[in-house]
C-alpha positions as CSV (number, residue, x, y, z in Angstrom):
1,X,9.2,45.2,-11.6
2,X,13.0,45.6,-12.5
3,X,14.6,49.3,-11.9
4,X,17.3,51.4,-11.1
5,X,17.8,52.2,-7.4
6,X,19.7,54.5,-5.6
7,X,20.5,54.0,-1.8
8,X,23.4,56.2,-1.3
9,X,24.1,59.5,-3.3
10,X,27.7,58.9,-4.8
11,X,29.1,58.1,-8.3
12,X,27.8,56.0,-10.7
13,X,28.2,52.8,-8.9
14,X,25.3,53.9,-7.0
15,X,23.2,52.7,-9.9
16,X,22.0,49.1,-8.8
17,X,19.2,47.2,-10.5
18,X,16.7,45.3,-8.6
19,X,13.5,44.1,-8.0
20,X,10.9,46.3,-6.4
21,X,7.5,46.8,-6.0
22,X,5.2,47.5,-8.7
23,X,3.6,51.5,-8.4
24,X,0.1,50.9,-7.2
25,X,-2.8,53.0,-8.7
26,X,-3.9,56.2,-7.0
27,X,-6.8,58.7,-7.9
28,X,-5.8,60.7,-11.0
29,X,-3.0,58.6,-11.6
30,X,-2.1,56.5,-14.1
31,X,0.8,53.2,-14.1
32,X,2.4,53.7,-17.9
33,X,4.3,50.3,-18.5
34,X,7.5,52.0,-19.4
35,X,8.7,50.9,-23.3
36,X,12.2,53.4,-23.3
37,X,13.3,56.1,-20.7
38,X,15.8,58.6,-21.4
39,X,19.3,60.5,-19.6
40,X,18.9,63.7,-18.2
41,X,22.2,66.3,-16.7
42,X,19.8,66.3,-14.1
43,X,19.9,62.7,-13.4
44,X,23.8,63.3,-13.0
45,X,23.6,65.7,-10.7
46,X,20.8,64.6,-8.1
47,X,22.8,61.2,-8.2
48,X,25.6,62.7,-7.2
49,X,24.8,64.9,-4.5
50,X,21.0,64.3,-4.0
51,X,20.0,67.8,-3.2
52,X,17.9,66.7,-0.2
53,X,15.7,63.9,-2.1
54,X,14.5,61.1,-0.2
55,X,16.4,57.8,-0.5
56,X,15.5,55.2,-2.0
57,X,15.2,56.5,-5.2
58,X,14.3,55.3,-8.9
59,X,15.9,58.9,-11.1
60,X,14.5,59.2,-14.6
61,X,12.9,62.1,-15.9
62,X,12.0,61.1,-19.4
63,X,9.7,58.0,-20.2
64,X,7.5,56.4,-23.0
65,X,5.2,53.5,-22.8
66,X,1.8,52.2,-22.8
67,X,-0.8,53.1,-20.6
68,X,-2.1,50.6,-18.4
69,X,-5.4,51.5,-18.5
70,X,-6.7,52.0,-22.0
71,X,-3.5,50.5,-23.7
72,X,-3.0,54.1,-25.8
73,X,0.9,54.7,-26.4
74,X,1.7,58.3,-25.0
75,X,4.9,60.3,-24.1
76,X,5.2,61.9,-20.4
77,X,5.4,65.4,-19.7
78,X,8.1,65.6,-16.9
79,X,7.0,68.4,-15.1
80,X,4.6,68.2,-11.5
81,X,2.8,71.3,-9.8
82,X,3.8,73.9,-12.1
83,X,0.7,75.8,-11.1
84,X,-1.7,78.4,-13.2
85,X,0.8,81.1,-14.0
86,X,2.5,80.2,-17.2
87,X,5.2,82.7,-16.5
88,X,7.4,80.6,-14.2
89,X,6.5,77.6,-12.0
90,X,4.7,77.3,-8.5
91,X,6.9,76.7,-5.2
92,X,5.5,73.1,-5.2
93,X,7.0,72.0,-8.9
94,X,9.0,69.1,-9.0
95,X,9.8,66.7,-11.7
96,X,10.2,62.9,-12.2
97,X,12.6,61.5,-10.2
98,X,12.9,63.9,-7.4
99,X,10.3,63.6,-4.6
100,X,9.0,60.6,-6.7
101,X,10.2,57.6,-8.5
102,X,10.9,58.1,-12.0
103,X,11.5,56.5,-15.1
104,X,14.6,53.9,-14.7
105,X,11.9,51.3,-14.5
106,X,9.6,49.3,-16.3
107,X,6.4,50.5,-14.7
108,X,5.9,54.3,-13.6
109,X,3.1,56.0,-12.1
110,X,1.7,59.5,-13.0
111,X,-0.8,62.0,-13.2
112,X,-2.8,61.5,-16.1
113,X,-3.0,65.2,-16.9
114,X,0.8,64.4,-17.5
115,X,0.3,61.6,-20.5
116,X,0.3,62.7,-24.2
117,X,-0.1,60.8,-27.7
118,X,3.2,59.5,-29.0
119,X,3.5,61.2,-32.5
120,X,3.0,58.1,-34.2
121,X,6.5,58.2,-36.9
122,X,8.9,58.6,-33.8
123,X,10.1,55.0,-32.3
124,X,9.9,54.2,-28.8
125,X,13.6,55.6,-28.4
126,X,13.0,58.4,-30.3
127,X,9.9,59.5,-28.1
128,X,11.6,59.0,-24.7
129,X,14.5,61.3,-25.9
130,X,11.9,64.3,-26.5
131,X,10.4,65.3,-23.3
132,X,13.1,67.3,-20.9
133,X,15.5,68.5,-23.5
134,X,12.7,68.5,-26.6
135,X,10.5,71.1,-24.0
136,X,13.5,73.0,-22.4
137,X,14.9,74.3,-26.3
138,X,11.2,74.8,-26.7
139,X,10.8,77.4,-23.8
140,X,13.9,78.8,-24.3
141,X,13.7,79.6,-27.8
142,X,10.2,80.2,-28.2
143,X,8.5,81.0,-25.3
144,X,11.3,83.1,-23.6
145,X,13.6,84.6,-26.7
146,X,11.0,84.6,-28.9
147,X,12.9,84.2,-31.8
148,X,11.6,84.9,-35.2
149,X,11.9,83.6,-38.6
150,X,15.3,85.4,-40.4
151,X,16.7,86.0,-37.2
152,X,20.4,84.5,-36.2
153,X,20.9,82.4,-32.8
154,X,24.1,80.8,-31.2
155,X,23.4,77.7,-28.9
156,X,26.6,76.8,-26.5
157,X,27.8,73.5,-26.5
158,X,27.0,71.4,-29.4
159,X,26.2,67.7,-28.8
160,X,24.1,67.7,-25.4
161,X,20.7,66.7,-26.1
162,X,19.3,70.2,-25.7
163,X,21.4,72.1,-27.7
164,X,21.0,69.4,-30.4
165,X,17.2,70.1,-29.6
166,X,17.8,73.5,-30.2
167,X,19.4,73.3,-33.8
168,X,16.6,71.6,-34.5
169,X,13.9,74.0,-33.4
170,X,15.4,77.5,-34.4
171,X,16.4,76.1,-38.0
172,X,12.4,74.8,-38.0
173,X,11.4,78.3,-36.8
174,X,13.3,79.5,-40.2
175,X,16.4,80.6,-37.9
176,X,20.0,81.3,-38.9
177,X,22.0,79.0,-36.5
178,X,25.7,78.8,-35.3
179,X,26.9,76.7,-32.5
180,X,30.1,76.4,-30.7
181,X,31.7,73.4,-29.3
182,X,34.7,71.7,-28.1
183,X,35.6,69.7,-31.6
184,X,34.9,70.3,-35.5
185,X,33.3,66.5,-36.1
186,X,30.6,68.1,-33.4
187,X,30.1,71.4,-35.5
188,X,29.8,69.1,-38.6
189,X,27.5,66.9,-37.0
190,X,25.1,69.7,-36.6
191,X,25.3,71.1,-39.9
192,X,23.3,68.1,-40.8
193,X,21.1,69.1,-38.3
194,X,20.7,72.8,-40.0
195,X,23.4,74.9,-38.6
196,X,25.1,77.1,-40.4
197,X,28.3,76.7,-39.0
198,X,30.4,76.9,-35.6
199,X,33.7,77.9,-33.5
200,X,35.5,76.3,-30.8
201,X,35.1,77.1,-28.0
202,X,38.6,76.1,-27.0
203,X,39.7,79.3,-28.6
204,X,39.6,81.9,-25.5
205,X,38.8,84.6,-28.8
206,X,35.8,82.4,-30.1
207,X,33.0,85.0,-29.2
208,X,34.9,87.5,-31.5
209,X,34.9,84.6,-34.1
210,X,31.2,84.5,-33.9
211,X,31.2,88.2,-34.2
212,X,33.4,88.1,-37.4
213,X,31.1,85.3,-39.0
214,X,27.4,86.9,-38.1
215,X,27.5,90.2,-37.4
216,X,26.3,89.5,-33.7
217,X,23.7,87.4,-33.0
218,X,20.2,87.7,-32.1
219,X,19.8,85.3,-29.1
220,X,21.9,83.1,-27.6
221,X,20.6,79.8,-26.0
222,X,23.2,79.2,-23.4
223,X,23.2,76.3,-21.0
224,X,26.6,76.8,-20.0
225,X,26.3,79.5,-17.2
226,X,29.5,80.4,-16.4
227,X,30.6,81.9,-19.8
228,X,27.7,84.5,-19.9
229,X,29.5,87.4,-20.1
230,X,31.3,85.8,-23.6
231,X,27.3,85.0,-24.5
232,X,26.5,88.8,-24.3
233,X,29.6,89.8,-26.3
234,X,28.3,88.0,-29.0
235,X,24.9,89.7,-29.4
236,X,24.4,92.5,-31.8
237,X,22.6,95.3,-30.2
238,X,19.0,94.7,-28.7
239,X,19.9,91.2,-28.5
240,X,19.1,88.7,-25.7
241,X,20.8,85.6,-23.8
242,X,18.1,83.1,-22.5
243,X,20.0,80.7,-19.9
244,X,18.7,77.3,-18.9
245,X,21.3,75.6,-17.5
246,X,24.9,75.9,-15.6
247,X,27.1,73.0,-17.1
248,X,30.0,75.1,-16.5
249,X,29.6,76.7,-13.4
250,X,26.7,78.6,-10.9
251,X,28.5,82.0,-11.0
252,X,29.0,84.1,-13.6
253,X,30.2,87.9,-14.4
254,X,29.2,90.5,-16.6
255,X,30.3,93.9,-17.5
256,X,27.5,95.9,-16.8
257,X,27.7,98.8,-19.0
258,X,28.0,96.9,-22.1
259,X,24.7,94.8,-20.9
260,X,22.6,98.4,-20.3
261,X,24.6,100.2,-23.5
262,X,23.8,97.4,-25.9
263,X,20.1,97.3,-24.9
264,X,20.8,93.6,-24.4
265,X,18.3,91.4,-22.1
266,X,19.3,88.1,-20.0
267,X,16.0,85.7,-19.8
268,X,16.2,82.5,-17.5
269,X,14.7,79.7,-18.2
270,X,13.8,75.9,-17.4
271,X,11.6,72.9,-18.7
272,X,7.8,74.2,-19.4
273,X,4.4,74.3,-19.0
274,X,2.0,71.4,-19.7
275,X,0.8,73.5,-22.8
276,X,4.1,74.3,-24.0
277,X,4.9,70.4,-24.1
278,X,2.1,69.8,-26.5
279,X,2.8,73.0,-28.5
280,X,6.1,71.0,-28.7
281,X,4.8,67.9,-30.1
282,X,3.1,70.0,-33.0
283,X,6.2,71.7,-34.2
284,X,8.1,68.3,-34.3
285,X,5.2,67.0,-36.1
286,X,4.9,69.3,-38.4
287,X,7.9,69.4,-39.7
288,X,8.3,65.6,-38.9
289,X,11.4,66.4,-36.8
290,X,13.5,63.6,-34.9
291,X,15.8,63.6,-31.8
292,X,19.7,63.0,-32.6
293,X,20.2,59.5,-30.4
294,X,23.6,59.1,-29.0
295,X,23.3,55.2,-27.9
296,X,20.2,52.6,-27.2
297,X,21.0,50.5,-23.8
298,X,19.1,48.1,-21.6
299,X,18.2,49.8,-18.6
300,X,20.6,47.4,-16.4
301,X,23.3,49.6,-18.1
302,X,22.2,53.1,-17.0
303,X,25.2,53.4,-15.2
304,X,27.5,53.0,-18.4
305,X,25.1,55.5,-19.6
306,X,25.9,57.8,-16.6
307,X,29.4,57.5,-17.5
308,X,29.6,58.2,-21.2
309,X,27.6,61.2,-20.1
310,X,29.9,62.4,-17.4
311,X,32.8,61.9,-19.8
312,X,31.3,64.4,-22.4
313,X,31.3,62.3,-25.7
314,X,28.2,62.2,-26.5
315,X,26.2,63.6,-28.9
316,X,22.5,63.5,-28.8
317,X,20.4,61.5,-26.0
318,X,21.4,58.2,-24.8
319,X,18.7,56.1,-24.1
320,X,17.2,52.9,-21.9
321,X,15.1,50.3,-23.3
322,X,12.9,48.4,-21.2
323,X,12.0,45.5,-22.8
């Protein structure tokens, strides 16, 4: 089969396509002949420094295709070893891509616990966009913040996949929703994508801005990191900040009296649960939801994705066709 291999952890030119060795069948595993894979942060930053994966190494996280064995079309659920407590995953989790191959390939193998119906009105590109960034607003939002219908929520960073993600769901879970971002065609973009409006975050006095326009808000789904001391001063009281990510930066500060004074809570939180992926599905079913697709490339140009990626001008998920 043709894939994406990486022999040396590095920059982008580390992506090199090449002919390996189809994935051979193992005991509750299934091969899924790969139609579309997907762009992950993550990918970017195991490529770059490899945080102690094995080399070689096919990355991809997110996949759609057709399963080899009963020729049903199915989406993958990323995750592997999250365990039995659906609080927070086991020591042995892992996705795609890490201690296994993933999906820059045309043939991946799985578990086949992992291996759910493609909802039938989403293309092949729309369905490999879902999985990581589709389930990680999911937990977030739902699962962590529990957010509820007539409530307001913020989401940091407009134009990533799971911020656009996370439009999608809180204005589908009858949400208020503001954004902020580094340019107004972003902010407008996601008005069509049901927020209500947004600040720069450019301006050093945008969390006051938020402030002025809402009132405070009720959660804030941050993937920034760094910034979460400007997340908290835009809740109202009782509020709470549910982090997944650290775009930005691994350390953060806060002032503590304004976190115990305002009765606020900080929730962290990454991917989800088998369950929670097909609790996932539903909602974007229901209310017939699509992902926001930045580009469609052949998977010999994954590193040109890589690199529109790194650059930060993207909006919505880029993604790699197979065929």
């Amino acid at each position: 089969m043709q894939a994406i291999v990486v022999h040396q952890w590095g920059g982008p030119e580390q992506l090199t396509v090449e002919t390996v060795t189809d994935p051979t069948p193992m005991p509750g595993h299934t091969i899924v002949e790969l139609k579309t894979s997907a762009i992950n942060w993550h990918d970017i930053l195991v490529r770059r420094s490899g945080r102690g994966f094995p080399l070689p190494r096919i990355l991809g996280i997110d996949g759609a295709g057709i399963r080899h064995d009963t020729g049903e079309e199915v989406v993958i659920y990323p995750g592997l070893n999250w365990g039995t407590n659906a609080a927070a995953p086991s020591a042995q989790f892992s996705i795609l891509g890490d201690h296994v191959d993933g999906t820059y390939a045309e043939l991946v193998r799985v578990p086949t616990e992992n291996l759910y119906q493609k909802p039938a009105y989403l293309s092949w590109e729309e369905a490999a966009a879902l999985p990581v960034g589709a389930l990680t607003a999911y937990r977030a939002i739902v699962t962590r913040a529990g957010l509820q219908p007539g409530e307001t929520a913020l989401v940091l960073g407009a134009g990533s996949g799971v911020s656009t993600f996370s439009v999608m769901i809180a204005s589908a879970l009858g949400a208020t929703v503001w954004v902020t971002s580094s340019n107004t065609e972003k902010i407008q973009r996601v008005r069509e994508l049901g927020a209500a409006g947004g600040v720069l975050y450019t301006n050093p006095d945008w969390p006051q801005h938020i402030i002025e326009e809402t009132g405070g808000v009720d959660v804030v789904v941050d993937g920034v990191g760094a910034n979460l001391e400007q997340s908290l001063a835009c809740l109202k009281p009782g509020g709470r900040v549910v982090v997944f990510g650290a775009t930005a930066g691994t350390t953060g500060s806060i002032d503590i009296p304004s976190l115990y004074f305002g009765q606020h809570t900080i929730l962290g939180s990454t991917l989800g649960t088998g369950e929670e992926f097909a609790e996932m599905l539903t909602l974007f079913e229901s209310h017939h939801l699509r992902p926001v697709i930045d580009s469609i490339r052949p998977l010999s140009d994954a590193r040109a994705a890589h690199e529109r990626i790194e650059s930060r001008s993207h909006f919505g998920k880029l993604v790699l066709s197979a065929t």
